[in-house]
C-alpha positions as CSV (number, residue, x, y, z in Angstrom):
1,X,0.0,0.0,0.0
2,X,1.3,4.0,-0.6
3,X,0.6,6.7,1.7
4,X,-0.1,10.0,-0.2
5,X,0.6,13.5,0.8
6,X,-1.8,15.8,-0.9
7,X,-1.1,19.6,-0.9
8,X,-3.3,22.1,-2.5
9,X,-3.5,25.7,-3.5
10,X,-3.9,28.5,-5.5
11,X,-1.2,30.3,-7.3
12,X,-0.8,33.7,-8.3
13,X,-2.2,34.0,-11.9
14,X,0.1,33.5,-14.7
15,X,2.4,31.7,-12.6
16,X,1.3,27.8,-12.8
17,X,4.0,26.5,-15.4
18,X,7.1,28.5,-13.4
19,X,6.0,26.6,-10.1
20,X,5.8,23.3,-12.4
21,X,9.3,23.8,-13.1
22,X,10.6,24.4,-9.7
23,X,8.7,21.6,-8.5
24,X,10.3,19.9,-11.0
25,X,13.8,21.6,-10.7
26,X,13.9,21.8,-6.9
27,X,12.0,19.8,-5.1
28,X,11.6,16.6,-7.6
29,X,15.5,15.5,-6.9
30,X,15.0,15.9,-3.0
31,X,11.9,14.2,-3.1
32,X,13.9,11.4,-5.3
33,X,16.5,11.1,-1.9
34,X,14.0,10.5,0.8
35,X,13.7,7.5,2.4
36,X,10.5,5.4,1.6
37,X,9.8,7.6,-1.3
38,X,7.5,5.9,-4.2
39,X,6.5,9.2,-6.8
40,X,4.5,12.4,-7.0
41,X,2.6,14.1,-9.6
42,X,2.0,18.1,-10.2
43,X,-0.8,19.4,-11.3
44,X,-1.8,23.1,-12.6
45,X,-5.4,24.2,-13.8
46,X,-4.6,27.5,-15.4
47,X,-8.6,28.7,-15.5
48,X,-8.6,28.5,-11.7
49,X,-5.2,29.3,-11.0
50,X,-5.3,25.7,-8.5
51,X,-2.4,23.5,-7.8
52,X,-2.4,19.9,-6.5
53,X,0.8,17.9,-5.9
54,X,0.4,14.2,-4.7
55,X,3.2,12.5,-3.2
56,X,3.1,8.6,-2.7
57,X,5.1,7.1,-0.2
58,X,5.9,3.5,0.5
59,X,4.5,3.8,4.6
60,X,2.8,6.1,6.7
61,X,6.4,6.4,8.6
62,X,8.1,7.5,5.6
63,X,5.3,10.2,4.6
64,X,5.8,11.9,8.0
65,X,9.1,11.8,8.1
66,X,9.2,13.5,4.6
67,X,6.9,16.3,6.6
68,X,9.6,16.8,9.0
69,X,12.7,17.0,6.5
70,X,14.6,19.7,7.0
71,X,16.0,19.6,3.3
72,X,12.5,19.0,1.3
73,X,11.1,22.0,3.7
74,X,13.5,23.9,2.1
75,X,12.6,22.8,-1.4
76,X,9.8,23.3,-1.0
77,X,9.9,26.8,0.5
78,X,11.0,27.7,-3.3
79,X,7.0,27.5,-4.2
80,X,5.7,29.3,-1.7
81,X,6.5,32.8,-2.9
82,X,4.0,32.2,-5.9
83,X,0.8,31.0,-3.6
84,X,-1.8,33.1,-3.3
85,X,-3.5,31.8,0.1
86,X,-2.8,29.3,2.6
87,X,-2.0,25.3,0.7
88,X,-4.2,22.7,2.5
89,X,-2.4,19.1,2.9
90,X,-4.4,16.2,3.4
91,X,-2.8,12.7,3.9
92,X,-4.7,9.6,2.1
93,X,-4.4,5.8,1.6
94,X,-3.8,4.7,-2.1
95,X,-7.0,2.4,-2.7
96,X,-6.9,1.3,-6.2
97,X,-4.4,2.1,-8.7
98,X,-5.6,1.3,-12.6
């Protein structure tokens, strides 16, 4: 079973495909060094200005030590500048996976 890591929230117009890239750029390779880490996915909807990045990991252990990591906070912090609100994160069992 994976453990996902779901954050949400709304960007600053016009700025969806720069935070792509330093999700991709900045966070994506410490993500890649964290213990029990299984995969993550960004999403953008330009029309609403939304973002949702899911992040599986291979235990519930592993997901909260992620939250706790010193050098993904960091990475992380790299987004933040472009939010426009408060993200929600919400933690969730993987049921099914096509």
């Amino acid at each position: 079973m994976l453990y996902a890591q779901i954050l949400q929230v709304v960007l600053q117009p016009g700025t969806a495909q720069q935070v792509a890239e330093l999700f991709r750029t900045e966070v994506g390779p410490v993500l890649k060094q964290q213990p029990g880490y299984a995969t993550s996915r960004f999403l953008t909807n330009t029309h609403t200005n939304r973002c949702l990045a899911v992040m599986l990991w291979e235990s519930e252990a592993h997901r909260a030590a992620a939250e706790t990591s010193e050098e993904l906070q960091r990475a992380l912090a790299h987004l933040q500048p472009h939010f426009d609100g408060t993200p929600t994160i919400d933690h969730y069992e993987l049921a099914v996976q096509v």
